[in-house]
C-alpha positions in Angstrom: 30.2 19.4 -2.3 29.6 16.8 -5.4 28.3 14.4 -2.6 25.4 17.2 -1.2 24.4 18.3 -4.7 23.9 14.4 -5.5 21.6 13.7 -2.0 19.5 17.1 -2.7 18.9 15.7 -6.0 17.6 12.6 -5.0 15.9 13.7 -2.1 14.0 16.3 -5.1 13.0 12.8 -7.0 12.0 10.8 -4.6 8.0 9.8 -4.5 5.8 11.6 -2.3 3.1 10.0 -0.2 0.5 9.1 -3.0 -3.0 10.9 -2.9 -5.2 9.2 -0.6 -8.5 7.6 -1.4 -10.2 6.8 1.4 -10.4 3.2 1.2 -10.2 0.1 3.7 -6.4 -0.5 3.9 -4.8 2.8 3.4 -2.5 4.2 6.1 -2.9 6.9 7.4 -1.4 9.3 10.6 -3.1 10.8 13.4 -0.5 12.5 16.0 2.3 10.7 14.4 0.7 6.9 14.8 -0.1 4.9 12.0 -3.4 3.9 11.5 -5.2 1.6 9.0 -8.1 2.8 7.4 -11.3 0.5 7.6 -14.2 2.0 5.9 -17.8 1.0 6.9 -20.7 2.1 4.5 -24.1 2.5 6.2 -27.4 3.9 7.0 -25.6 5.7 9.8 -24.5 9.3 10.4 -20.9 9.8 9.4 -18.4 9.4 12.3 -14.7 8.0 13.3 -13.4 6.1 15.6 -10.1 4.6 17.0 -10.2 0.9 17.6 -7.7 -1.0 19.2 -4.8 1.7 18.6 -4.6 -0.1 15.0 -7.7 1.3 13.0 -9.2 4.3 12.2 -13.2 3.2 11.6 -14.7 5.7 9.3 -18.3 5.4 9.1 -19.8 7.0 5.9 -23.0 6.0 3.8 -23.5 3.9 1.1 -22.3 5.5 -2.4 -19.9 8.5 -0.7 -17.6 10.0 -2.8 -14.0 10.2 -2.4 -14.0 13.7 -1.3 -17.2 13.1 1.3 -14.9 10.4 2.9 -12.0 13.0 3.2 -14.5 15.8 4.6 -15.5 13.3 7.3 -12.2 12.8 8.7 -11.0 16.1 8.6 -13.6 17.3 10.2 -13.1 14.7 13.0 
């Protein structure tokens, strides 16, 4: 029982996946894959895209904030 208590503990006070940003280089999940992040600033309309089964390509314009970036892909 000593053993269980111990491993709930720790499992408690463990770190948690850190907020994300929205950067180039983060990781993130879609259906369970990994993906890394590779933001692209532009004149374009906002948009993702999977490339290569390795990166996510979020397109967003020049001077978006953190929570514009997030809005984008959740919306995708």
């Amino acid at each position: 029982m000593s053993w269980i208590k111990k491993q709930q503990t720790k499992f408690e006070n463990q770190e948690r996946q850190s907020q994300r940003e929205f950067v180039s280089g983060e990781s993130h999940y879609v259906a369970g894959t990994r993906y890394l992040l590779n933001v692209i600033y532009g004149q374009t309309t906002p948009k993702v895209i999977i490339r290569n089964k390795t990166y996510i390509d979020l397109y967003v314009r020049e001077g978006s904030t953190r929570e514009q970036r997030e809005k984008v892909m959740m919306e995708w």
